[in-house]
N, C-alpha and C positions, 0 to 999 in steps of 0.2 A: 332441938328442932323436931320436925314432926317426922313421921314414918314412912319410907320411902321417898324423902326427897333427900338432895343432896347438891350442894353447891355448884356456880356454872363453872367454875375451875376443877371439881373433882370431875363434874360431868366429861368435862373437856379430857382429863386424864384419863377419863376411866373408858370413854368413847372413842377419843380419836377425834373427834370434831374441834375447832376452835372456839376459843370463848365467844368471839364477835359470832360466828355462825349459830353455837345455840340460842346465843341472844336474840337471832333476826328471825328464830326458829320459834322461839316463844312469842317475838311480837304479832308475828304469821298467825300466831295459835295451831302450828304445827304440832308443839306439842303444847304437855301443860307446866305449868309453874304457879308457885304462888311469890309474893314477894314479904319479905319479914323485915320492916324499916324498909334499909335501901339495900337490902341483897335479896336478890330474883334464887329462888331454889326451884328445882329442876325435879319434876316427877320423876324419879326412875324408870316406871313401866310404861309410861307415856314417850322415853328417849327410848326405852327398848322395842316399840312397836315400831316407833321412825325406822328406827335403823336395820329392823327386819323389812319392812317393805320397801324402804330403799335398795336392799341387797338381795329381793324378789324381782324388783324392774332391772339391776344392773345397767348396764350400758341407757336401757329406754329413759332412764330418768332424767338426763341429759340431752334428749331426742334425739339420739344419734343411733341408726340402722345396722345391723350387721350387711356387709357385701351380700347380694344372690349367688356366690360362689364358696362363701363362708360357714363351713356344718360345723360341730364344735362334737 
């Protein structure tokens, strides 16, 4: 296989995310993948951008606010 991909089962292992999620994540074109036959492979540094700017919005990604009484 090619460099820097790797399957949506290691991705899932290796990320923490489920397989169905990365899946809905590459249809999104959230991230990128290419597909080889019928197995979708999962760019590594395209899942490693997701997952860093997800964990940049925290809580916002979800639109959910911290309280006006809530400092951290």
């Amino acid at each position: 296989m090619s460099e820097g991909f790797i399957s949506v089962r290691e991705a899932s292992e290796r990320f923490g995310y489920s397989g169905a999620h990365i899946r809905e994540l590459l249809a999104s074109k959230k991230i990128e993948g290419q597909k080889f036959a019928n197995i979708w492979m999962v760019d590594v540094a395209s899942l490693e951008r997701y997952r860093a700017a997800m964990e940049r919005l925290g809580k916002r990604k979800h639109g959910l606010r911290s309280k006006a009484g809530d400092h951290v």
